[in-house]
N, C-alpha and C positions, 0 to 999 in steps of 0.2 A: 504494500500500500504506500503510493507517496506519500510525504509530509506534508501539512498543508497550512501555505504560505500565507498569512495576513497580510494586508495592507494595511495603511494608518487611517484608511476610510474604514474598510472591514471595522478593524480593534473599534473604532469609532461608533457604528453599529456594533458592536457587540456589546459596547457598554450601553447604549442607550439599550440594547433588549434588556437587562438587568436590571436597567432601572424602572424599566416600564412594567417588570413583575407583580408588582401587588396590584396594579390595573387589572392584569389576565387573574390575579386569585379575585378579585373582588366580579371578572366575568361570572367568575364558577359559581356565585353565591348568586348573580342577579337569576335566576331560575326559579329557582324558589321562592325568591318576592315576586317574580311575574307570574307565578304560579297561583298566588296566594291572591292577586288580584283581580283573576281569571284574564289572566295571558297566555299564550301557547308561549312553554319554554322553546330557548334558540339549542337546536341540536349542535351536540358538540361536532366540529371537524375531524374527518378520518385520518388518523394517521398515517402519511406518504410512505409506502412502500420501502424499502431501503433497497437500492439498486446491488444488484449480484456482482460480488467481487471474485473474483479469479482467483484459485487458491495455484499462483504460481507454483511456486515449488513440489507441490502436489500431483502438478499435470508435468512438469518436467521429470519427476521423477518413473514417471507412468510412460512416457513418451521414451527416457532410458530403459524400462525394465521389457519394453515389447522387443528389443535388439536382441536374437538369441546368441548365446556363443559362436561361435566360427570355428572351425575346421584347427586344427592343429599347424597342417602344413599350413596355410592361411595367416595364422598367428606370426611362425614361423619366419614367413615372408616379411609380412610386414615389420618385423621388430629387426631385419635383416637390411629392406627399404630405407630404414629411417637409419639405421647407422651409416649406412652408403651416406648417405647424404650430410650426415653431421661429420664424416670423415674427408667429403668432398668440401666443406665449408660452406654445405647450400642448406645447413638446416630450416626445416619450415616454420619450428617452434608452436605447432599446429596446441589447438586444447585448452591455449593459457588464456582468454580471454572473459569477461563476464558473463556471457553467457552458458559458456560450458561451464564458470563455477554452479551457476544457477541450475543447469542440468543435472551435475551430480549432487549434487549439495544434499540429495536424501535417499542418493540408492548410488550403490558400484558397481560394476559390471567389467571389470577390468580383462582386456583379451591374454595378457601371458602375466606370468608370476617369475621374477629376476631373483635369486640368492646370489646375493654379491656380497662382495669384503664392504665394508664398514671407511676406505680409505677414499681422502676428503676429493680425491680426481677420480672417481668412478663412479660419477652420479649416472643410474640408469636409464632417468626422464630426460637426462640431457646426451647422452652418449648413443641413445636410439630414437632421439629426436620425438619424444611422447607427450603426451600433457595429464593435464587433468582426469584421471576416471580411467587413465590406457594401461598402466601396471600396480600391478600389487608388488611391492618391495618389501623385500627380509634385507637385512644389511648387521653383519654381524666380521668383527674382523679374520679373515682369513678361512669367508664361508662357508666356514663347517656346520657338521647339521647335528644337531642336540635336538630333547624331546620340545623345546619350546620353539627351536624354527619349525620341526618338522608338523606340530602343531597349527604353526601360521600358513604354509602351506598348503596344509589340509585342507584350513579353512578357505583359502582364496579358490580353489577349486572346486569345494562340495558346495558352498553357500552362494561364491562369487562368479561362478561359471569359468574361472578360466581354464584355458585349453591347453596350455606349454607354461612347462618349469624351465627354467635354465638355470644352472648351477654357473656363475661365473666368476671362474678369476682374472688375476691380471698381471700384467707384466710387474718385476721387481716389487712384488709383496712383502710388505714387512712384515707380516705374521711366520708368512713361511722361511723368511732367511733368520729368523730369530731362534725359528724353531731347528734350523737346520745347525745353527751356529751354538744352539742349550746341547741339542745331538753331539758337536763333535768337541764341547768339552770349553766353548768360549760365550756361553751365555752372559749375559751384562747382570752383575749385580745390583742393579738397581729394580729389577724383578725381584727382587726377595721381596716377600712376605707381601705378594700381588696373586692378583687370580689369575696372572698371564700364562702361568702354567696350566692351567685350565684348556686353554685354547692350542698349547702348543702338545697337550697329551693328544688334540682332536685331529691335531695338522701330521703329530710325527710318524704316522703310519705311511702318508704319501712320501716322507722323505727318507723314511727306511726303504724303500721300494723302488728308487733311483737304482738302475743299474750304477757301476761302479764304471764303467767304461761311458758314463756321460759327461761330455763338456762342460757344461753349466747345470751341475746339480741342481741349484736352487729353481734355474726357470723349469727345468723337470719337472720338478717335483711341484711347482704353481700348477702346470697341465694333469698332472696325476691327482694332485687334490683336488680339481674340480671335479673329473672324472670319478672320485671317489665319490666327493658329495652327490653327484647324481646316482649312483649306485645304490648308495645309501638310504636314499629317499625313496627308488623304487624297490629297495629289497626289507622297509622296515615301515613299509604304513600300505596296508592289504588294501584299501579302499582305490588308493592312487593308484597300484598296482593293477590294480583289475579293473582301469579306466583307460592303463595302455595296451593291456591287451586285448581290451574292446574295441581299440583302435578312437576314442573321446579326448585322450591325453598323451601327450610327448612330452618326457625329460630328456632333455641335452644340457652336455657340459661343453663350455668354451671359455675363449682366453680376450683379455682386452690388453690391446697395445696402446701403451703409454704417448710412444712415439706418432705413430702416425691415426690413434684413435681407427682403429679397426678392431674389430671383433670378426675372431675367428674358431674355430671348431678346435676342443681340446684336443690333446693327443696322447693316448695312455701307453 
């Protein structure tokens, strides 16, 4: 509903209605003296209708929930599309405007769901050019899947209709060269007595896992941990499981490059 603006005439009129008040109570009374002197009472005026306002957010949110989910491969595409393009320097920045906040503003419908690291250059609304109401984001450092991602997850696909997980990591992850460097006996003492252990017991499996015969362990073991995290997600929550083998839901893992803002397919 707009707000609605006086003028100094309006305020002006609205004072004199205020004042003119006890005239209209002393109308209410004249009935019953014209009554009393055999006059026919003045019938009161019918109260004007109140005009039907528009329960915007209402019909926006009705107008998002008739969009059904889309195809996997579909999703796929499109969160494929938009990095093309924010990798090209031609993002569209599509979503962010008022009226798509008004559209979602009382229902989601989000098309894929990103697990991404927690790290301040890998925002996924900007790195696949999405807006408003397009992803459901978990963001947790060094994307591992514990019972409370894999919980959010859940939710964005059973409630939220989305169609594609992606597990992604990224180039030169600090979770994982911390954990790879706790591994080989040079962890930073300023982890003592932090929960960083916590995330680096979730990461050290993909860098146990590095052959020995790889160049650059750490970026390895970035590609194996995403790989893992999707693994994980489809081998520990049955619901999500048996939406991809219904062919409803696709998990993939992939990697984002720092350097040239590409995203590409992990590789275990």
């Amino acid at each position: 509903m707009r707000p609605l603006l006086l003028s100094r005439r309006g305020l002006v009129l609205g004072a004199a209605a205020l004042v003119t008040a006890p005239s209209a109570l002393a109308e209410d009374a004249a009935p019953a003296h014209a009554q009393a002197a055999g006059a026919k009472p003045r019938p009161k005026a019918r109260p004007k209708a109140k005009a039907k306002v528009e329960d915007k957010p209402a019909a926006a949110a009705a107008a998002h929930a008739s969009h059904p989910g889309m195809a996997p491969e579909e999703a796929m595409a499109r969160l494929m599309e938009g990095n093309a393009r924010y990798a090209a320097a031609r993002a569209l920045h599509p979503h962010a405007d008022g009226a798509r906040r008004l559209l979602v503003a009382t229902a989601q419908h989000p098309f894929a769901t990103v697990l991404a690291c927690a790290d301040s250059r890998v925002a996924p609304e900007i790195i696949f050019d999405q807006g408003l109401g397009d992803l459901f984001v978990a963001r947790v450092a060094g994307n591992v899947v514990d019972d409370a991602i894999l919980a959010s997850l859940e939710y964005s696909v059973i409630h939220l209709g989305s169609t594609l997980i992606m597990a992604l990591g990224h180039e030169r992850c600090g979770a994982v060269k911390a954990t790879a460097d706790a591994l080989a006996g040079k962890g930073s003492p300023a982890d003592a007595e932090t929960k960083i252990g916590a995330l680096a017991n979730l990461i050290a499996p993909a860098v146990r896992a590095v052959p020995e015969w790889s160049q650059d362990k750490v970026d390895a073991a970035i590609s194996l941990n995403a790989t893992r995290a999707a693994a994980e997600i489809f081998a520990n929550s049955k619901p999500l499981r048996e939406r991809v083998l219904a062919g409803k839901l696709r998990i993939v893992a992939a990697r984002y490059d720092l350097d040239d803002g590409i995203v590409s397919p992990a590789k275990a």
